[in-house]
C-alpha positions in Angstrom: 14.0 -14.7 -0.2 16.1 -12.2 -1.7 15.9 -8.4 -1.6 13.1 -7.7 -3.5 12.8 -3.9 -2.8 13.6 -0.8 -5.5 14.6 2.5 -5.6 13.9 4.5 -7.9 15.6 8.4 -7.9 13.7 11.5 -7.8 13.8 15.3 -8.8 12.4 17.2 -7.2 11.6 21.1 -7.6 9.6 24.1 -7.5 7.3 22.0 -10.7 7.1 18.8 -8.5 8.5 15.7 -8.6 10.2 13.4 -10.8 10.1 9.9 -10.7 12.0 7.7 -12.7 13.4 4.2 -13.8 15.8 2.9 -16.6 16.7 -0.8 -17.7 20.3 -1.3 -17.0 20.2 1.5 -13.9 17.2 0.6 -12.1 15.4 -2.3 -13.3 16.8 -5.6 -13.1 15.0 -6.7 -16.7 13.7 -5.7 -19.9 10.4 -4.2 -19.7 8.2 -6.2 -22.7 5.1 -5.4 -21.2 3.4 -2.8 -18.7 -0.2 -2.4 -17.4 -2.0 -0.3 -14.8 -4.2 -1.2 -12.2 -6.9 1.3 -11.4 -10.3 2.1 -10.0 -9.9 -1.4 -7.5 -13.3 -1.7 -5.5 -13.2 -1.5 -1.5 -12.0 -4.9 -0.2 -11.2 -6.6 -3.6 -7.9 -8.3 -4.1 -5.3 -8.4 -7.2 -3.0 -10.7 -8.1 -3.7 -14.5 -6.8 -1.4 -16.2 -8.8 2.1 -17.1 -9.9 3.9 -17.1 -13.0 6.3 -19.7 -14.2 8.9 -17.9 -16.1 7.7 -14.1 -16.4 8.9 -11.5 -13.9 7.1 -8.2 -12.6 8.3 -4.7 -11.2 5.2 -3.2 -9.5 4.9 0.2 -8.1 2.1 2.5 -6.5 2.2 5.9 -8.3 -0.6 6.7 -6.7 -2.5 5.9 -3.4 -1.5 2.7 -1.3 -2.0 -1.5 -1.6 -0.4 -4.3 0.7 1.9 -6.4 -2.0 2.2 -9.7 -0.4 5.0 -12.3 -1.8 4.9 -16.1 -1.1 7.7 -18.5 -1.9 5.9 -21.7 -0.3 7.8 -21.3 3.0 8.2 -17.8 3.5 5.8 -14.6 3.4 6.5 -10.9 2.8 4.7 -7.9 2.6 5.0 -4.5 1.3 3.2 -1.7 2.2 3.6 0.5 -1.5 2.4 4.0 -1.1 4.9 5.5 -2.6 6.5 6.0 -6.6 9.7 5.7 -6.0 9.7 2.5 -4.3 9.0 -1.1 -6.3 9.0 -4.9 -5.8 10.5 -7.1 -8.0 8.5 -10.2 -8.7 10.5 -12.9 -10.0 9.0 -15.8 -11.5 8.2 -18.7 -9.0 6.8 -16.2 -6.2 3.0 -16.2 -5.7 1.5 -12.6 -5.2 -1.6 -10.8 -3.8 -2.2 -7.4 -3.9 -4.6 -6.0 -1.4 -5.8 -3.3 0.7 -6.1 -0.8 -2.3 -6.6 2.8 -0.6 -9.2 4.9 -2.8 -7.7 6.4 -6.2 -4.7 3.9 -6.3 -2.4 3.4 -9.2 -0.8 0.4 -9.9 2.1 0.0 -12.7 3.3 -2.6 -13.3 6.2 -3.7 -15.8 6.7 -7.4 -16.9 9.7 -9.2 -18.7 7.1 -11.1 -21.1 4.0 -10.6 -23.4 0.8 -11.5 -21.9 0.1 -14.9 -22.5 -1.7 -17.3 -20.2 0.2 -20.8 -20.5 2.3 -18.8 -17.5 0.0 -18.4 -15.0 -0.7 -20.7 -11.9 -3.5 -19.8 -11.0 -4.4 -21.6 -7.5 -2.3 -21.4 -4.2 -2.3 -25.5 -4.4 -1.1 -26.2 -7.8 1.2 -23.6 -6.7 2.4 -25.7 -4.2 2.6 -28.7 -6.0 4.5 -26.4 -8.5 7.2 -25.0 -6.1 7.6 -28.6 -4.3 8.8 -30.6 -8.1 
């Protein structure tokens, strides 16, 4: 599995930090779409799917989660607690995200629209999918 890890630069002063990506720079794609992830209940899980040609940047602004990636053969796991680190998704990698601490903040950035004729949405057709 590739690297899938990102680094995104920070200011930082007397006001705080700043936090920030740009396409070209930073991100390895266009971003079409983003979405945020909030307000996750204790033990509930994210994610649980694949997608067959969209790709995702995901980052923790806030708070923590367990991002695990899953190519069929081999698993990897991020532990995300902090904004300026991200995982790039590509297509073809299943994904769970999990262990959401209280008040996490998940951002995500995708290289489509939403649509769902991209999804694979069980770990066996998943399987099936990778092995063709």
């Amino acid at each position: 599995m590739p690297n899938l890890l990102l680094e995104f630069p920070t200011i930082v002063d007397e006001r705080g930090r700043l936090t920030f990506a740009q396409e070209g720079d930073h991100l390895p794609f266009p971003i079409k779409r983003m979405f945020w992830i909030t307000d996750v209940p204790q033990g509930a899980e994210r994610g649980g799917h694949a997608h067959t040609t969209c790709q995702e940047v995901v980052c923790c602004v806030s708070g923590s989660f367990l991002l695990t990636v899953d190519n069929g053969s081999e698993r990897r796991e991020f532990l995300l607690d902090s904004p300026q680190r991200a995982v790039v998704i590509p297509c073809g990698l299943w994904c769970t995200l999990t262990h959401f601490a209280p008040g996490t903040v998940v951002v995500v950035g995708a290289s489509e629209a939403y649509t769902t004729e991209g999804y694979i949405r069980t770990y066996e057709d998943y399987l099936a999918y990778i092995r063709q």
